[in-house]
N, C-alpha and C positions, 0 to 999 in steps of 0.2 A: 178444643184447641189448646187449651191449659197444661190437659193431660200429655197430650202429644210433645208441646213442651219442653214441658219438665222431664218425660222419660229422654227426648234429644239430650236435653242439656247431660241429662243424667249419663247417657252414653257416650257424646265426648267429652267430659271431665273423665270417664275411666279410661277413653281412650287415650287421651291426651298422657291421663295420669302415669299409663302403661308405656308409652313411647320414651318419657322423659327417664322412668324408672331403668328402663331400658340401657339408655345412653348412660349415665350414671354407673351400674353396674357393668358396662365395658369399660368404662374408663376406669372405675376400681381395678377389674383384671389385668388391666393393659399396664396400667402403673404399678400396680402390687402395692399401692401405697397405704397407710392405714392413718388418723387423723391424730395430729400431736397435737402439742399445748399450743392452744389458740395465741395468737396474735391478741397486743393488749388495744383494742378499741372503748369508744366511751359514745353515750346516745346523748343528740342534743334535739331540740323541736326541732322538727321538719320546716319550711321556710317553704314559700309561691317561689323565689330565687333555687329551689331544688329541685321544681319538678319537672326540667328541661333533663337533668341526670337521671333521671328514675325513667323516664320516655325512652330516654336512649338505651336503658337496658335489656329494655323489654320490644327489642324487636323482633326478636324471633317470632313465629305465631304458637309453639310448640309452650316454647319458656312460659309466653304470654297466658295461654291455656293453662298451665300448671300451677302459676302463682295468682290470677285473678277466681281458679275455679269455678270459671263462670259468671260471675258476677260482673263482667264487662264484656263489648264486646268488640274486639279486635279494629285497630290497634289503640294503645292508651291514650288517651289525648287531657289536658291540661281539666277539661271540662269534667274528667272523671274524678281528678285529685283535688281540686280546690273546696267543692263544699265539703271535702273531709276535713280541709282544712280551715272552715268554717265553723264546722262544729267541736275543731278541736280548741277553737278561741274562746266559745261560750264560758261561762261562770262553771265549777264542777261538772264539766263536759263529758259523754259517757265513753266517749272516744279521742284517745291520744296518736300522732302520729311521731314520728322517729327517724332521722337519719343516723347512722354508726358515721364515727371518723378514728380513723388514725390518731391515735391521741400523740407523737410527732410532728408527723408534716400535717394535722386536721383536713384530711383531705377524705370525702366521704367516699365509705363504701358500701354502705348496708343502706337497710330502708326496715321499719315493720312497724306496726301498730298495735295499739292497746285498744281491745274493743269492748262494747260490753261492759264497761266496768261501773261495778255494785259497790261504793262505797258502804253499805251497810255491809253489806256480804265479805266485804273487802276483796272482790273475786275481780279478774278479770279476763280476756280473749286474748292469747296471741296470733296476730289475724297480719297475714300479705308480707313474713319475713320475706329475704332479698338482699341477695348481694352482687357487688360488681362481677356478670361474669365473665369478665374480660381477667380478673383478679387468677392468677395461679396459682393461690392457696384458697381455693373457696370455701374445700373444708373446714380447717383451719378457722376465717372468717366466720361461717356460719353456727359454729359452736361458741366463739367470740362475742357472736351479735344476742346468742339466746342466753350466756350467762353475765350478758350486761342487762337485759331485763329482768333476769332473775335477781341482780346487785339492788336495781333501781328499784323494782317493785315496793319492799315492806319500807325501803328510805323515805324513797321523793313522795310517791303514792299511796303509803300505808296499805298496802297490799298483801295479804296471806295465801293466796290461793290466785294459781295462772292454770290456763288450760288451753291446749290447741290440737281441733283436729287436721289428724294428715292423710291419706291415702296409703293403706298398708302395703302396697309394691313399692311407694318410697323410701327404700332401707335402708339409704344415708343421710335423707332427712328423720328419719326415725330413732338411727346411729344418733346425730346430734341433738336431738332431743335428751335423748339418754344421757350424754355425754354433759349435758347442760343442768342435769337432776332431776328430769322429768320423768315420771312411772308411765307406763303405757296399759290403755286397757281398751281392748276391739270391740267397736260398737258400729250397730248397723244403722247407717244414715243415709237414706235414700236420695234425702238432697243434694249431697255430697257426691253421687256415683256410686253407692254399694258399700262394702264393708270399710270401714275409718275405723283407725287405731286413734284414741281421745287420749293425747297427751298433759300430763299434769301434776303439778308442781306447789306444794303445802311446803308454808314455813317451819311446821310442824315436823313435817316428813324427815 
């Protein structure tokens, strides 16, 4: 039953992952657009008062599939985000959550979390980016929201070392990665749905 599973899960996260990859790349065509200098946003904690916004953004079942990768299951409810946000309250928590706002009007628009993280190692996840997509500069945003964890990392968290995996058909979240100073290197992770491009980011680098 396990295995069965797991190979499900495994095949709609690629499928899922293929569909959204999809839509993305026609709107690239359709726009001709290519992503400029991000928008200036800033990450504050995430708050129980946000998770009514992160719900609504995720109704799609497509989106929902693409940014949970599984790990939940349709559609988001209050009960998925709060013991994250339990464990983000603990004493050196291994897990941090994240809204972006407009550093203007402070009016959020992103969401992502820090997962994993190794204070010895000084390592950590970036795990469930996310942005408003009702927003029409998402690009924009999304590269905004990944070079404000790259700012905050070695600051607020003493942080050297981020990494995230993506789904290699996702070639504008991949774009943004890049765009954010992240090196990319393909690795095969079965949990994931199949080949993952493992994004990552050394202060060193």
């Amino acid at each position: 039953m396990l295995v069965i599973s797991t190979v499900f899960g495994a095949i709609w996260g690629y499928l899922a992952g293929t569909l959204v990859a999809g839509v993305f790349l026609l709107l690239e065509r359709w726009t001709g657009r290519a992503f400029q200098v991000p928008v200036e946003i800033e990450l504050q904690p995430f708050t129980v008062a946000d998770v009514d916004v992160l719900i609504g953004w995720l109704r799609s079942p497509i989106l929902f599939a693409a940014w949970s990768r599984g790990q939940y299951a349709p559609p988001l409810e209050r009960a998925h985000i709060e013991p994250r946000l339990a464990e983000a309250a603990r004493k050196e928590p291994a897990r941090l959550c994240f809204r972006a706002v407009y550093r203007d009007s402070r009016r959020m628009v992103g969401y992502v979390e820090l997962g994993d993280i190794d204070r010895a190692a000084k390592s950590a996840a970036v795990e469930f980016p996310l942005v408003d997509p009702q927003e029409p500069e998402r690009g924009e945003l999304s590269v905004a929201l990944l070079r404000a964890v790259v700012a905050m990392a070695p600051g607020r968290l003493g942080l050297v070392h981020l990494r995230a995996d993506v789904p290699w058909m996702l070639r504008d979240s991949l774009k943004c990665y890049r765009m954010a100073g992240f090196l990319e290197v393909p690795v095969l992770c079965t949990e994931q749905g199949g080949l993952t491009t493992q994004c990552t980011w050394d202060r060193t680098a």
